[in-house]
N, C-alpha and C positions, 0 to 999 in steps of 0.2 A: 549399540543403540539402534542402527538400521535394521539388525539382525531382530531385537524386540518390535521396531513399528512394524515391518515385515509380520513377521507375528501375527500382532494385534490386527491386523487388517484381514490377514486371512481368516482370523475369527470372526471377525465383524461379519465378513462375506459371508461365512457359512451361516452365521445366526436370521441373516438377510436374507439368504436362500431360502431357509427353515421356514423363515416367517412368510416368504410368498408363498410357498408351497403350501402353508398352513391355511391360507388366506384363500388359495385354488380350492383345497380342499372342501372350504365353507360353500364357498361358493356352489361348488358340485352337487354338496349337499342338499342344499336349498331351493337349487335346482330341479334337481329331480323328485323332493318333497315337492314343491309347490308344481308342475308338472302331473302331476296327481288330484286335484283340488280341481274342482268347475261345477260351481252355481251351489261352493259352500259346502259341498260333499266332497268328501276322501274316497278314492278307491286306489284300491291294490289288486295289480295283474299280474301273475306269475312270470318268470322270464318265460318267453318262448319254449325253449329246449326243456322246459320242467312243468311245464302246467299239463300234460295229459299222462303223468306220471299216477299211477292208480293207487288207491288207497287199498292198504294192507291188513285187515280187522288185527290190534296184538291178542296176540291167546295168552293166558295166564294159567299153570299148573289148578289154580284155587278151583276154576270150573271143572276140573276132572275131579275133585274130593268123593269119595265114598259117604253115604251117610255115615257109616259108624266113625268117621274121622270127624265128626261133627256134633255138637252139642246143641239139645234144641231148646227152647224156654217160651214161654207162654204168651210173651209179647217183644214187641221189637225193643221197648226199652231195657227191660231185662237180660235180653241177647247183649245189647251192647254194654250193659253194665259189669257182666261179667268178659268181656271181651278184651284182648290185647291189647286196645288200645294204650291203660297205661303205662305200655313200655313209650311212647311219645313224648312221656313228659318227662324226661330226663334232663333236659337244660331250658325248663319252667320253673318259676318259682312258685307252683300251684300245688297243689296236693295228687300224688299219683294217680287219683283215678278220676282227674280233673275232667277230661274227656268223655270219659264212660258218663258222664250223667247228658242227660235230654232233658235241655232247660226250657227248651222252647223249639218246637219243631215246626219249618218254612213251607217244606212241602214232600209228599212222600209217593212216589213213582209205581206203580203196582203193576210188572211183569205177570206171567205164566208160572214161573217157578222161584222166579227173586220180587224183593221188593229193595228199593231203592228211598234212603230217607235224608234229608238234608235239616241239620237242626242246627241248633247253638247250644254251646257249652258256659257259662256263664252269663253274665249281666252286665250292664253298662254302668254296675255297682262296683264291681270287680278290676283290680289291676289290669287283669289277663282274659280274656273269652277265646273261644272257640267255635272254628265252625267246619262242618265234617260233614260230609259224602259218606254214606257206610253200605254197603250192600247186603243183604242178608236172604241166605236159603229159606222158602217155608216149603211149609209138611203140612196135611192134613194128618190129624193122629187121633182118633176116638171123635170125630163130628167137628177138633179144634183147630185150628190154625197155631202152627208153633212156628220159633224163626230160630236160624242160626246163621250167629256173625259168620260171613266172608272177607272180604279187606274192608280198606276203608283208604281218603284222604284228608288231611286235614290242617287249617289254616291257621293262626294266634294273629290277636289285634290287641294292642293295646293304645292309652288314649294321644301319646305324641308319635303312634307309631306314621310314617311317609309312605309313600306310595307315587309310582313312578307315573311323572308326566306326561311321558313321550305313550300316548295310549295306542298308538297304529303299532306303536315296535310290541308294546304288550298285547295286544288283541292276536298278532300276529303268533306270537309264542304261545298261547294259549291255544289256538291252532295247530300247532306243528303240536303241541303234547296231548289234545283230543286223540289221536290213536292210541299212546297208552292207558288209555283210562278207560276204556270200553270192559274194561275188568269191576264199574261201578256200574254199565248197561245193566238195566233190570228185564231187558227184551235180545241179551248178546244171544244170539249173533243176526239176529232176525232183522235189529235197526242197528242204526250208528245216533250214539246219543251224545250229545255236543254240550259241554258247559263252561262259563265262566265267569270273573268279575269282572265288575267295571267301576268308576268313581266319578263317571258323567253318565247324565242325562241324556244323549245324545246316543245311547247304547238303545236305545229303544227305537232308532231309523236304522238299524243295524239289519245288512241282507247281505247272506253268504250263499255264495252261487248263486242270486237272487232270490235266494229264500230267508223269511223273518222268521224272528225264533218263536216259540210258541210261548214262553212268558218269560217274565222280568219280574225277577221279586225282589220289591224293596226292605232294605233293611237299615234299620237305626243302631248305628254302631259311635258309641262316644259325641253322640249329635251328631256325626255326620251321614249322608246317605251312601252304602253303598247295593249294587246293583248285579245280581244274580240272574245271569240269562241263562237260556238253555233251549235246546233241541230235543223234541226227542226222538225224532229221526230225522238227521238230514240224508238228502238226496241228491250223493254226489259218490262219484268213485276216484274223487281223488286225492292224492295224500292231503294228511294237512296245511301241512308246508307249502303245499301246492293251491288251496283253496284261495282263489279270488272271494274280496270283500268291499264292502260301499258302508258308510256311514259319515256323517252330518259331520261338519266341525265344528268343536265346542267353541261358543261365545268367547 
């Protein structure tokens, strides 16, 4: 019987310990969140030893293609209609070439030699929609403009779909993966083109490195708003990861 209270107490303790420690933990947290916060604005400073870490432009294979490795057609919607795209919808419950259609197009970026297009892929009719970045080569050929798909990224929403609260820890990561995506630059390697979502309001006092994005496009997804920023050039050489940020805290 000693031998089990014995026991039980040692368990006790450690569950005791666990829970201070868990409790330190909160704390720390909250700590250094709130520590960041003055006159209702958020910002984020790199540590020390990693903010003048320099950004790396990614290169992508796709920008060295030859034309003849390329297929060209007569408008951007066409390019993306016959495009790879519907290898994405493999664990959709959409139709294969759910993606490939441009149901409604946000806004369309126009490089030197690429053009960059951001649409939607269904309705707010629809189980499922889509929304996609696609880059595309043109060509001048007989007096015309032709395009051909390059990559593409792309998003699914549906109407109970969540979306994560914590928006500094996601604005953050959104940052840290702007370097691989300069393979959507419609100006690579000339600018550094920055995009992403948000699902407050409050993305519109948004200033990375102190600079404000050059727009915010709103979108009606299932009734609710969400918010499409973008760069399209920031000016800054340092990683993502590494990018100081300021923005308002949601009501």
């Amino acid at each position: 019987m000693k031998k089990f209270l014995k026991i039980l107490f040692i368990l006790i303790g450690i569950v005791f310990l666990i829970f201070v420690v868990l409790i330190g933990i909160g704390l720390f947290v909250d700590f250094e969140y709130d520590d960041h916060i003055e006159n209702g604005r958020y910002t984020y400073i790199p540590e020390e030893e990693n903010k003048d870490n320099e950004y790396v432009a990614f290169t992508m294979s796709d920008y060295d293609k030859n034309d003849s490795e390329l297929t060209y057609y007569d408008s951007i919607e066409k390019a993306i209609l016959h495009s790879p795209l519907k290898a994405e919808n493999e664990e959709l419950s959409v139709p294969d070439d759910f993606l490939n259609h441009v149901d409604e197009t946000f806004h369309i970026w126009n490089g030197e030699q690429y053009d960059t297009i951001f649409y939607r892929a269904g309705t707010n009719d629809d189980p499922v929609q889509g929304f996609v970045f696609a880059r595309l080569k043109k060509q001048l050929q007989n007096g015309n403009t032709r395009y051909a798909f390059i990559t593409s990224t792309q998003a699914t929403a549906k109407p109970d779909s969540r979306y994560s609260s914590d928006f500094h820890k996601f604005l953050h990561s959104i940052l840290t993966l702007s370097d691989f995506q300069q393979d959507l630059n419609p100006n690579y390697p000339d600018t550094r083109f920055v995009f992403g979502y948000a699902h407050e309001k409050e993305i519109y006092t948004l200033e990375i490195e102190g600079q404000k994005p050059d727009g915010v496009i709103e979108i009606d997804e299932y009734g609710r708003v969400t918010y499409m920023w973008y760069y399209n050039d920031l000016k800054s050489d340092k990683r993502g990861d590494c990018l100081s940020y300021s923005i308002d805290v949601p009501e």
